[in-house]
GUGUBA-444872 format. One record per residue: residue number from 1; residue in three letters; x, y, z of N, C-alpha, C in turn. Coordinates in steps of 0.001 Angstrom, whole numbers, plus 524288, in hexadecimal, padded with zeros to 5 digits. Each point is the difference from the previous one (the first is absolute). Layout:
BEGIN
    n  res    npx    npy    npz   capx   capy   capz    cpx    cpy    cpz
  NUM  ala      X      Y      Z      X      Y      Z      X      Y      Z
...
END
This chain:
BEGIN
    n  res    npx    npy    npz   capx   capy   capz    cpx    cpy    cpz
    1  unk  80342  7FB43  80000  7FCBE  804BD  80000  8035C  804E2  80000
    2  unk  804DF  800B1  80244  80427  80405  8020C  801BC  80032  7F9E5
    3  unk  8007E  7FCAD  7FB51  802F7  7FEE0  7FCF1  7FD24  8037E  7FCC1
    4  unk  7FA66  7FC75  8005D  7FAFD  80409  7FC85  8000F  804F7  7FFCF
    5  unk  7FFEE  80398  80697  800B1  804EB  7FF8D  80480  800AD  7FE74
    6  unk  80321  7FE43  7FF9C  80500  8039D  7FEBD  7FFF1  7FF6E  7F9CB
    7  unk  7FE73  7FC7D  7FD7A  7FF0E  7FFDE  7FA98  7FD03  8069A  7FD0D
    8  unk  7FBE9  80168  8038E  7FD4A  80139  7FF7B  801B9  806A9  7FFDC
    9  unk  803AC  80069  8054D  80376  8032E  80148  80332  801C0  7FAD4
   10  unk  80182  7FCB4  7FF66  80458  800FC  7FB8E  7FECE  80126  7FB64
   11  unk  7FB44  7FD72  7FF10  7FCB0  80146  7FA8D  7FD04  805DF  800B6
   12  unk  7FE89  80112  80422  7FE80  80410  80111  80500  804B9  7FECD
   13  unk  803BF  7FF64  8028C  804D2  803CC  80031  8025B  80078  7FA7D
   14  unk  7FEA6  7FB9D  7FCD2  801BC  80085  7FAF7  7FF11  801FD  7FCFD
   15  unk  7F973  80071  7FEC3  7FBFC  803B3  7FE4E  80139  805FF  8016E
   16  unk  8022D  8020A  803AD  800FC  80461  80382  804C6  800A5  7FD44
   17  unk  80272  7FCFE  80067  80514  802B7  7FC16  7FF97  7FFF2  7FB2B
   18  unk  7FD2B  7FDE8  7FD86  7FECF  7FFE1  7FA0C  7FD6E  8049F  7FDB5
   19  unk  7FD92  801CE  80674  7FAB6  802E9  7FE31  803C7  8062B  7FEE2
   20  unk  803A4  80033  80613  80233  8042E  80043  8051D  80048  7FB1F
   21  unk  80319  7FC2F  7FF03  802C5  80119  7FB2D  7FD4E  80135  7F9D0
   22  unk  7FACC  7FC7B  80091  7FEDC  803AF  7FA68  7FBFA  8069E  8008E
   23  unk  7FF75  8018E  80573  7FE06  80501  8008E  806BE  8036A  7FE75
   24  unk  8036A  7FC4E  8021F  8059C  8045F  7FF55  8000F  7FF8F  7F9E4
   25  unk  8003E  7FCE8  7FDF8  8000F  7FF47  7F952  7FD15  804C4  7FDBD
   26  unk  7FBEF  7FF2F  80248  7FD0A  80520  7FDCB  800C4  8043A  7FFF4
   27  unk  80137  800C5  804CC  80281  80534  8025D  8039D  80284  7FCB5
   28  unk  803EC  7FBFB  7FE44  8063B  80181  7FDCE  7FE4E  8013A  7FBDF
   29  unk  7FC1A  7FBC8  7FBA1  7FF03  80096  7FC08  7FD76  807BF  7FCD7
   30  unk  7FAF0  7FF61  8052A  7FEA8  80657  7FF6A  803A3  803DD  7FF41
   31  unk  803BF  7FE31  80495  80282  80636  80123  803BA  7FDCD  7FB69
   32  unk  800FA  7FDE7  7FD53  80489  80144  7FC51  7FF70  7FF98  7FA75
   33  unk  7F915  7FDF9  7FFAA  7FCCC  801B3  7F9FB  7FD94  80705  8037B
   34  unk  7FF25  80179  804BD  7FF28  80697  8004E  805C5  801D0  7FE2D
   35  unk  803CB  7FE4F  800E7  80392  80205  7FF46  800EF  802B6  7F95E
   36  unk  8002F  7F9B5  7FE3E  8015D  80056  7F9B3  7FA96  80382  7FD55
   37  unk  7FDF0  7FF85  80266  7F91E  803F6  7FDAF  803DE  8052B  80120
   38  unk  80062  8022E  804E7  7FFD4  80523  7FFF4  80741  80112  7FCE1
   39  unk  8032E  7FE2B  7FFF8  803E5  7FFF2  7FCAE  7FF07  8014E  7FAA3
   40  unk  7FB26  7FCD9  7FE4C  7FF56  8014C  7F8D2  7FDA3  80421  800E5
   41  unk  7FB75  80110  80293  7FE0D  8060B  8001D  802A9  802C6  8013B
   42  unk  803A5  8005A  802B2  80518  80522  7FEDC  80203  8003F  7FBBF
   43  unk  8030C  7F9E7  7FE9E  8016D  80156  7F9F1  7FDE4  80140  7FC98
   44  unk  7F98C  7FF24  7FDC2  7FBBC  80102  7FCD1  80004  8074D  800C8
   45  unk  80021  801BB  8055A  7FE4E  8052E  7FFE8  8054A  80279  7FD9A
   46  unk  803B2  7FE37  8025F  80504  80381  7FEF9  80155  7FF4D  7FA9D
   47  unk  7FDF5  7FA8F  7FBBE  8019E  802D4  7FBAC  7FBA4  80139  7FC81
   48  unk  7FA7E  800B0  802AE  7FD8E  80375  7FCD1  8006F  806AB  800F8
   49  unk  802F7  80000  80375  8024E  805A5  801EB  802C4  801AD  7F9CE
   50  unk  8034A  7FD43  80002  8051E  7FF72  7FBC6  7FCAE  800E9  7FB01
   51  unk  7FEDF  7FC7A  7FF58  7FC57  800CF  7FA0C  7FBF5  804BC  7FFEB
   52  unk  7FCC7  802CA  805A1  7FE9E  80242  8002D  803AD  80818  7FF62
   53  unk  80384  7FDDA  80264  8048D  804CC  7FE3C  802DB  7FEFC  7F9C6
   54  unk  8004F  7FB5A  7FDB2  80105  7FE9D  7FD5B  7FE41  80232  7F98E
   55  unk  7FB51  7FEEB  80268  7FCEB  8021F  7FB50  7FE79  805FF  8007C
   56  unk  7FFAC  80139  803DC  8003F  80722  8000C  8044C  802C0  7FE31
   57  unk  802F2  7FC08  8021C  805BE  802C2  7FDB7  7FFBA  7FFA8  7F763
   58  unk  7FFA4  7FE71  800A7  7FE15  7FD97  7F8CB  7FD0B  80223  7FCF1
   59  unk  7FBBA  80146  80337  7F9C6  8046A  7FD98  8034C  80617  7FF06
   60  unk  80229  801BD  80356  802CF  80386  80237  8035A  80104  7FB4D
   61  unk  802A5  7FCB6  7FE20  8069E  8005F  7FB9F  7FACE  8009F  7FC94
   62  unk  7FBE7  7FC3D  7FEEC  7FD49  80086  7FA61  7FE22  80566  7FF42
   63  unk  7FB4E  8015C  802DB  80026  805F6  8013D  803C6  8039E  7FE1C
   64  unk  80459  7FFB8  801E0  804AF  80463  7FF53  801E9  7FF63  7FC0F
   65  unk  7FF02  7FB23  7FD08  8025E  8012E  7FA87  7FCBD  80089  7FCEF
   66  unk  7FC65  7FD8D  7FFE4  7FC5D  802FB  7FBC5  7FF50  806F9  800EB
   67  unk  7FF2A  8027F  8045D  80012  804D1  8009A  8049E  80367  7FD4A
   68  unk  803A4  7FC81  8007A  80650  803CA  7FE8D  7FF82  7FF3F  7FB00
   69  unk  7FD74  7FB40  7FBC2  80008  7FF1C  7FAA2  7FD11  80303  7FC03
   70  unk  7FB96  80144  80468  7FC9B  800A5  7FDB8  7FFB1  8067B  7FC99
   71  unk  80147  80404  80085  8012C  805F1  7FEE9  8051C  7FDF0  7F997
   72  unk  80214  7FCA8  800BD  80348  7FD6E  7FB68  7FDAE  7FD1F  7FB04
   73  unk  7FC11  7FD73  803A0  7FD48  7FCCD  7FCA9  7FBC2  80354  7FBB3
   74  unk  7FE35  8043E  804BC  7FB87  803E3  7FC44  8025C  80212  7FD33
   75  unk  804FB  8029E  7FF1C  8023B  802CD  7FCDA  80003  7FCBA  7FB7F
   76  unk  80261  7FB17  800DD  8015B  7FC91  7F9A3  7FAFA  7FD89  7FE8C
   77  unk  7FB46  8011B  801E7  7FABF  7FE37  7FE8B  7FEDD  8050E  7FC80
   78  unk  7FF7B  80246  802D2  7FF07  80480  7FD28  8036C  8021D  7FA2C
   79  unk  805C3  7FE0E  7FFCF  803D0  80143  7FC40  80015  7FCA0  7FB98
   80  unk  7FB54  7F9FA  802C8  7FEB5  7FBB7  7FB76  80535  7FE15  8007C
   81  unk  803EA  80083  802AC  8053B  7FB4C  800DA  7FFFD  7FC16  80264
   82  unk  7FD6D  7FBFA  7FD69  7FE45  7FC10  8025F  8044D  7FAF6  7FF7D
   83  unk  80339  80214  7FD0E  80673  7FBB5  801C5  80024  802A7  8046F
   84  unk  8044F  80321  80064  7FF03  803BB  8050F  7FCFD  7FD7A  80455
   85  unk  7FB82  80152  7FE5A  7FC3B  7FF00  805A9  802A2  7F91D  8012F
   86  unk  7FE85  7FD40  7FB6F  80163  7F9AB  802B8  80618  8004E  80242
   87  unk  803C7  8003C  7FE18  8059E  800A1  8042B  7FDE9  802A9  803F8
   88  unk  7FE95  80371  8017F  7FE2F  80213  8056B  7FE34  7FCBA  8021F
   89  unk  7FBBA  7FD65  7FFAA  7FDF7  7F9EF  80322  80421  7FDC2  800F1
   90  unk  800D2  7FD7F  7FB2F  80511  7FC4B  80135  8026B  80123  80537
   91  unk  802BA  80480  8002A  80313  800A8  8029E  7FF02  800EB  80604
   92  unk  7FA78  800C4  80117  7FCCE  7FF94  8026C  801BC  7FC18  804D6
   93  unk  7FC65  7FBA3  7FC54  80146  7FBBE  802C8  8042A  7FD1B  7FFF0
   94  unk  8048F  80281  7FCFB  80641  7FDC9  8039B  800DF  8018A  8031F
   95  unk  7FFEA  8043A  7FFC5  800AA  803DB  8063E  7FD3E  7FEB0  8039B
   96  unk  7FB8C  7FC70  801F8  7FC36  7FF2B  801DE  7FF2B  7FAAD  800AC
   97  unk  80304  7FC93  8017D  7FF12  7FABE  7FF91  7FB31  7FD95  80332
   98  unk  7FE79  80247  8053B  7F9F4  7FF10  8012B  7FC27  800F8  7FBE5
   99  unk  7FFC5  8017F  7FCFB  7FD1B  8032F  7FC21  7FEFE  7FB7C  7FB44
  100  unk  7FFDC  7FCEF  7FDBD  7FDCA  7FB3A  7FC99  7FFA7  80166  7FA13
  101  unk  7FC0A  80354  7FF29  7FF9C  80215  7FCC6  7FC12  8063A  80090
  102  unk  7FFA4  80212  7FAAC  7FCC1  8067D  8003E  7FD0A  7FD3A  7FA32
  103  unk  7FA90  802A5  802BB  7FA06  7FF9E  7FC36  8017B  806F3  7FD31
  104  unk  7FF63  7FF76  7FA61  7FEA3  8048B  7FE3E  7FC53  80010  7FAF9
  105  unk  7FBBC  801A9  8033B  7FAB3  80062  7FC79  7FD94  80492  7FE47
  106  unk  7FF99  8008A  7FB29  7FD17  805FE  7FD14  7FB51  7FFC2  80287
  107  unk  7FD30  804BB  80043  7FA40  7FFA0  8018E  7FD0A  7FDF1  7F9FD
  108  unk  7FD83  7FD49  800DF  7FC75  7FE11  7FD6D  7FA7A  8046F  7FD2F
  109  unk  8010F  8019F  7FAD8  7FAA8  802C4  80092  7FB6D  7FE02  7FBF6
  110  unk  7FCE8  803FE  7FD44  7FB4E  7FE03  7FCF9  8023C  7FB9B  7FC7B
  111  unk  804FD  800F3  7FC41  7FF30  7FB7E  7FE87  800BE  7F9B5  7FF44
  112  unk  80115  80156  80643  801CE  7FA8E  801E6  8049F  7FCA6  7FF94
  113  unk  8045E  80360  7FD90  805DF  7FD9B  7FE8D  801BD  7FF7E  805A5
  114  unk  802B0  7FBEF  7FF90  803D3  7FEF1  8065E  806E0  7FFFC  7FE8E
  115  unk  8015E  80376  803CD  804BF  8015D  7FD90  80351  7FEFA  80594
  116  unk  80173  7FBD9  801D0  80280  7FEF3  80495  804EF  7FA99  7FFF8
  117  unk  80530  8018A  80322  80347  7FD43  7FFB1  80315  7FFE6  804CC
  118  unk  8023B  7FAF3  801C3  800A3  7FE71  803C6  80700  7FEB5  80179
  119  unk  802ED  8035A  80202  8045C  7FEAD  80264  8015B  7FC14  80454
  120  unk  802EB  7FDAC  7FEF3  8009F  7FCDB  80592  805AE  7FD74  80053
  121  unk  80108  7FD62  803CA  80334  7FBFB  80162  7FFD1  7FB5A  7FF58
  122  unk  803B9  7FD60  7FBB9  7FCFC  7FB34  80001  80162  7FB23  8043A
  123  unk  7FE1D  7FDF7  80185  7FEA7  7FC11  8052F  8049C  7FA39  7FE53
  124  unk  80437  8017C  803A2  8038B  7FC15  7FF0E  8048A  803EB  7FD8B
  125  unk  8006C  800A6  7FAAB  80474  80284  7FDD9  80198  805B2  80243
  126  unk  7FBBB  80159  80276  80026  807F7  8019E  7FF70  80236  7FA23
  127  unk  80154  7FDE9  7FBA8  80022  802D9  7F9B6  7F984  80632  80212
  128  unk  80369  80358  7FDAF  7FBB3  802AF  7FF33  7FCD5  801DB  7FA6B
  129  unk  7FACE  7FF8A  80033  7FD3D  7FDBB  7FB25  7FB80  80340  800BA
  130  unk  7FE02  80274  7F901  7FAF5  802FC  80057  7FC1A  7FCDC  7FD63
  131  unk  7FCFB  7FFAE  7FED0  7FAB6  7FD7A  7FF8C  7FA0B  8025F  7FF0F
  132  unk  7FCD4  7FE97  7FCE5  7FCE5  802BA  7FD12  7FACB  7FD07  8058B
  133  unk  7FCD4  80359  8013C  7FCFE  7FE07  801FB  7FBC4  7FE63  8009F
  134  unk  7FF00  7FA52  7FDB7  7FCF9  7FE95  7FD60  7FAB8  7FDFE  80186
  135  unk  7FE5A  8029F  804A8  7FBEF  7FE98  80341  7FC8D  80498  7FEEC
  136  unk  7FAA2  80037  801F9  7FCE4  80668  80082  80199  801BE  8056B
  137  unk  8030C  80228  7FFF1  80276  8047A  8051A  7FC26  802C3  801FB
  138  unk  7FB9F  801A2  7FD68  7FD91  8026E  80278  7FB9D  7FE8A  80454
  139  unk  7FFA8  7F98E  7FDBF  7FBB0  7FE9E  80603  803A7  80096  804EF
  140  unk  804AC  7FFDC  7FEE9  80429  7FFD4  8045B  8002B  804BF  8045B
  141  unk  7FF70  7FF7A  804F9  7FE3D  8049D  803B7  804C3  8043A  80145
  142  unk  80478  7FE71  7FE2D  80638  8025A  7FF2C  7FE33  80464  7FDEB
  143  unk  7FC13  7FF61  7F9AB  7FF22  8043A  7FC2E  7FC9A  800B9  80164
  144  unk  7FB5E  7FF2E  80161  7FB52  8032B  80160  80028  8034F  80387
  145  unk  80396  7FE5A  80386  7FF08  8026A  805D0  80580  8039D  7FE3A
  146  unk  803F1  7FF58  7FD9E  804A7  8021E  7FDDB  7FE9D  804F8  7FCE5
  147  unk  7FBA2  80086  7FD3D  8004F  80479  7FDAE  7FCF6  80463  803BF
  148  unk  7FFD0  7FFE0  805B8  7FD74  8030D  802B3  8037F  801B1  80509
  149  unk  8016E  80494  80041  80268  800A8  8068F  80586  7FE75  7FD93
  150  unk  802FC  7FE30  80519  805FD  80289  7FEC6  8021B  7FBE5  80349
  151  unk  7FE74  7FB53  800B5  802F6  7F927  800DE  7FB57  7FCEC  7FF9A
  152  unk  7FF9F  7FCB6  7FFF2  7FD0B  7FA14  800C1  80303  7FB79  801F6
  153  unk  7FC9A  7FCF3  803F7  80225  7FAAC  7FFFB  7FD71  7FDBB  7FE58
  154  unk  800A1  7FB05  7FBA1  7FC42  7FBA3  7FFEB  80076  7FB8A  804CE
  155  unk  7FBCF  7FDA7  80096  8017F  7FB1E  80205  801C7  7FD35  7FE46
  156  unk  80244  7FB2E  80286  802CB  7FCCC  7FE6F  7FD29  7FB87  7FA62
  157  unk  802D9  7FEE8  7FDA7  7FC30  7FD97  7FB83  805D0  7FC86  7FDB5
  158  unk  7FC6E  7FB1D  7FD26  80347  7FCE3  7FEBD  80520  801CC  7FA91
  159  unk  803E9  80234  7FE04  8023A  800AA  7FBEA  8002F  7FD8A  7FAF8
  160  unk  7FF91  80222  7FBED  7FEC7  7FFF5  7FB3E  80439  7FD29  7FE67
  161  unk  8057D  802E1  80235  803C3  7FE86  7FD9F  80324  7FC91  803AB
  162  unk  8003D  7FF1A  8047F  80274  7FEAC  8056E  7FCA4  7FBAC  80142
  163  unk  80128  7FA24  8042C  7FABB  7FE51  80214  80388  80197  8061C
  164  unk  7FE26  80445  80132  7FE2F  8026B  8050F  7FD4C  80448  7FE84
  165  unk  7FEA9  8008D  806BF  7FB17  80488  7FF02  804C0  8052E  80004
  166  unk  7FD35  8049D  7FCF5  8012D  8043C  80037  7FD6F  80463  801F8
  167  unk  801FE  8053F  80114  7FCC9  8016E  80159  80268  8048E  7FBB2
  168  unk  7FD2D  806E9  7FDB8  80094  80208  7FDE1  7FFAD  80563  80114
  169  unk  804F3  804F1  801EB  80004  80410  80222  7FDDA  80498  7F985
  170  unk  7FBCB  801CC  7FFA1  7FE84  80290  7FA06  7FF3D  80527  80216
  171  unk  80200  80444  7FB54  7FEEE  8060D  7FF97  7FF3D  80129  7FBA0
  172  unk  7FBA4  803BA  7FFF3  80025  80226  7F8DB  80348  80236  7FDA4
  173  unk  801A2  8002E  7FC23  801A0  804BF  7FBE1  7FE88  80345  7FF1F
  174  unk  801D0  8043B  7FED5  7FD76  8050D  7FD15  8040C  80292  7FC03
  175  unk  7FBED  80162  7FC84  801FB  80166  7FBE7  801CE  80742  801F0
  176  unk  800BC  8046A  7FC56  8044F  8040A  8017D  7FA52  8037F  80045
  177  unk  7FAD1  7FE7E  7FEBE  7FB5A  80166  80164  7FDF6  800DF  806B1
  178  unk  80163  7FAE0  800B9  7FE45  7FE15  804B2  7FC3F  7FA76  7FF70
  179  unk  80024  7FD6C  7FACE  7FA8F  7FDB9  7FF55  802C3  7FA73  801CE
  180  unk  7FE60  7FCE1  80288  801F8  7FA79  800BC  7FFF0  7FB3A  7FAC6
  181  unk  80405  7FFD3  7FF44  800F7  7FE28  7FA68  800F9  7FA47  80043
  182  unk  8016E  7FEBE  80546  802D8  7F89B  8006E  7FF0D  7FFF5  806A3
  183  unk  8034E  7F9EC  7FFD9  800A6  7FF6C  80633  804FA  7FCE8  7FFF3
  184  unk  802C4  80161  80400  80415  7FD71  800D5  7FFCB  7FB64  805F5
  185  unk  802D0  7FDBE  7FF3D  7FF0E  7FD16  80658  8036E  7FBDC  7FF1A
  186  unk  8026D  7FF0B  804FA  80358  7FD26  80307  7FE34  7FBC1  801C4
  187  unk  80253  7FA4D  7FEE9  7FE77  7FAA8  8023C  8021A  7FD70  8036F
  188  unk  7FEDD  80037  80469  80391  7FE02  803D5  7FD49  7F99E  801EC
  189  unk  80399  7FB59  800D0  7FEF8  7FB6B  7FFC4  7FF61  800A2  80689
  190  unk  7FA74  7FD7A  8023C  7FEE0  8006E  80322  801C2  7F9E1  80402
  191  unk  80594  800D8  7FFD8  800DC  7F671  8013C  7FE62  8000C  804A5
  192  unk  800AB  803F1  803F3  7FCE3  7FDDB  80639  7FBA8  7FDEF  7FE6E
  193  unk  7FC80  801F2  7FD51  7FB58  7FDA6  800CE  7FFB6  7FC5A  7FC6D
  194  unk  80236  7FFB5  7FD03  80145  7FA31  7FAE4  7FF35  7FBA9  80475
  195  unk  8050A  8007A  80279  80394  7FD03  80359  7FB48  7FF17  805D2
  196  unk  7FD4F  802DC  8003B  7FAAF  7FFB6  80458  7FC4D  7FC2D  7FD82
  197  unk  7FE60  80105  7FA98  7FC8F  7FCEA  7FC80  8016F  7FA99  7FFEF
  198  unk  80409  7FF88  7FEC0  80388  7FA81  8006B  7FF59  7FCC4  804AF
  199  unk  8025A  804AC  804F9  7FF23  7FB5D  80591  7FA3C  7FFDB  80298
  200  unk  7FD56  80287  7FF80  7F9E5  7FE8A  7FE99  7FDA7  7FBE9  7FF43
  201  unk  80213  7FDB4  7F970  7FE1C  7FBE7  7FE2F  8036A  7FC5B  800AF
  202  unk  80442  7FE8D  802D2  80274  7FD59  80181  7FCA3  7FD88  80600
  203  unk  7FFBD  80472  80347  7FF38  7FEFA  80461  7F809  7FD7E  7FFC9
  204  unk  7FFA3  80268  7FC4C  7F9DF  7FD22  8002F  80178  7F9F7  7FD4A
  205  unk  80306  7FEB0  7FB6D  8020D  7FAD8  7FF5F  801DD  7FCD4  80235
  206  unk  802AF  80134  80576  80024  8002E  8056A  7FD02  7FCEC  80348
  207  unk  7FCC6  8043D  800D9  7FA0E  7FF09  802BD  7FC79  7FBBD  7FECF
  208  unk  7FD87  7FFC6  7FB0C  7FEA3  7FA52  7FCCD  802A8  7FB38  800D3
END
């Protein structure tokens, strides 16, 4: 009977330690998946900080150069030097390596001719290359919203010529009138958020 309880004892005490080593299991486990949790949310915040200065810093250069180009550009629009005007792009975006490529689109009028061509960088070689642009520019919100006021941003939108999204810094032209004759605008490759799009659908492929 002494044997019984103590069987009983022991089976009892065993349970008790089983019970209390896997409450410690748990324990350890939490605090060191809280750990690794609040670790990535620092890292997650601190480099959307980065990309967040990142890209201001970037909007900022696009801005300032189209502004400084632009008093150059009206002159040789106006002078019809349109070699001229394209080396000016060009040169544009060497000087400018955030910078991708420059949209330069005539305004569009009654009779519907589209007169627009496209500078850029080409993706891989750096070669810099002009290009006839062979899309309707004008559903494009760069030019709509471009021939009004004195910057635009577009949103981000997938590239024509690039597969990342871009986004597009646009200002009008004016002719020696004052009349807005084109639009110019700046393409800046938007990869944080490429690169956001990406771990997204990763992390939902993930999830599944």
């Amino acid at each position: 009977m002494n044997t019984s309880r103590h069987t009983k004892i022991r089976s009892i005490a065993v349970l008790v330690v089983a019970a209390l080593v896997l409450e410690l299991t748990t324990a350890v486990q939490y605090i060191s998946t809280r750990r690794a949790i609040t670790a990535q949310i620092k890292e997650m915040a601190q480099r959307d900080l980065s990309s967040t200065n990142h890209t201001a810093e970037v909007k900022q250069i696009a801005e300032n150069a189209i502004a400084d180009i632009l008093p150059e550009v009206e002159r040789l629009v106006a002078a019809k030097q349109r070699d001229s005007l394209h080396k000016k792009l060009q040169h544009l975006v060497v000087i400018h390596p955030e910078i991708v490529g420059i949209d330069f689109a005539y305004r569009v009028g009654e009779d519907g001719v589209h007169d627009g061509y496209f500078t850029f960088r080409e993706d891989g070689t750096n070669e810099i290359k002009d290009t006839v642009i062979d899309f309707d520019y004008t559903q494009r919100s760069w030019y709509q919203e471009g021939l009004h006021g004195n910057g635009f941003w577009s949103e981000p939108y997938m590239s024509h010529y690039y597969e990342a999204l871009m986004s597009t810094f646009s200002r009008p032209v004016h002719d020696s009138r004052g009349l807005v004759v084109a639009v110019i605008g700046a393409d800046v490759p938007m990869r944080e958020l490429s690169a956001m799009a990406v771990q997204l659908y990763d992390n939902q492929q993930r999830s599944l």
